[in-house]
C-alpha positions in Angstrom: -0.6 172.0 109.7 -3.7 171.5 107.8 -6.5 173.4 109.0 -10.1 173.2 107.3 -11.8 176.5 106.6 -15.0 175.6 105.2 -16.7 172.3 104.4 -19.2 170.7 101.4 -21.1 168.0 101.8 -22.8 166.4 98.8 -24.3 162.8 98.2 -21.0 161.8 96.9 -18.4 163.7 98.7 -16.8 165.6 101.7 -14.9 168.3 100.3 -12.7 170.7 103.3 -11.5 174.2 101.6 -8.6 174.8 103.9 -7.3 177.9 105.0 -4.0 177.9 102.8 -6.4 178.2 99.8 -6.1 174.0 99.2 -8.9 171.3 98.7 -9.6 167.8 100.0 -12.1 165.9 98.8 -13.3 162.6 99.6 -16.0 160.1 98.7 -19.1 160.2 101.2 -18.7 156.4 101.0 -15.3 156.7 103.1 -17.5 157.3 106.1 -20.2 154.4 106.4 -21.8 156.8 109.0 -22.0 159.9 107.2 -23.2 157.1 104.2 -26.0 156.2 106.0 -26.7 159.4 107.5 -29.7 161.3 106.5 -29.0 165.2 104.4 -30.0 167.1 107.8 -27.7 164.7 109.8 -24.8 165.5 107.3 -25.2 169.2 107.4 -25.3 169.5 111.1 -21.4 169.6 111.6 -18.8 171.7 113.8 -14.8 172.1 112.8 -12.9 171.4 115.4 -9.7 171.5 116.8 -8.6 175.0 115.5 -9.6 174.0 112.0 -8.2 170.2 113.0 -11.5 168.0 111.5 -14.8 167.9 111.4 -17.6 166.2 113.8 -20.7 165.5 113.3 -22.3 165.3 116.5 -25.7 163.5 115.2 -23.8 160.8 114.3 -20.6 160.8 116.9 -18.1 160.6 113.5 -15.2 162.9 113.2 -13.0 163.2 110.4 -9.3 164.7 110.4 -8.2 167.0 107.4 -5.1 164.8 107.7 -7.2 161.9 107.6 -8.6 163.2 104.6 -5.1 163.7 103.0 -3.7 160.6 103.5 -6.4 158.2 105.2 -8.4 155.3 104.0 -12.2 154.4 104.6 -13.1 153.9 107.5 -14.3 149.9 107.9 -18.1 149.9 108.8 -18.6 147.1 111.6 -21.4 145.8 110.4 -19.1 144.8 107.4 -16.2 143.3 109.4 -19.2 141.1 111.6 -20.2 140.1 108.3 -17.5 139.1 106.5 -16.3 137.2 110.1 -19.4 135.3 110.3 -18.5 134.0 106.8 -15.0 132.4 107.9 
């Protein structure tokens, strides 16, 4: 199981140092919430689950480290209502 030890949040990235010694890193632009969140906002995160993911309570978004592994972006709604509007 992959279980998140520590986590870095830059302008560009989520990174999760996980227990075993491994890294994940993603780009902040997977998560259109964390992408439009503000620097405090970002920083103000828990792990959860035994190590399990992150949440970020300020914005209700919660990431798995499995997620992370093998996930994709996450589709930002506006986007979709958007792109359906279009058709």
């Amino acid at each position: 199981m992959l279980m998140i030890k520590t986590v870095a949040i830059t302008d560009k990235t989520i990174t999760a140092y996980l227990v075993d010694g491994r890294t994940i890193s993603v780009p902040l632009a997977w998560s259109w919430r964390l992408s439009e969140a503000t620097p405090e906002q970002r920083l103000n995160y828990e792990i959860i689950g035994d190590g399990q993911g992150i949440h970020w309570p300020d914005i209700d978004e919660d990431i798995s480290a499995e997620g992370m592994l093998y996930g994709v972006p996450a589709p930002n709604p506006r986007h979709l209502r958007v792109l359906s509007a279009a058709v």
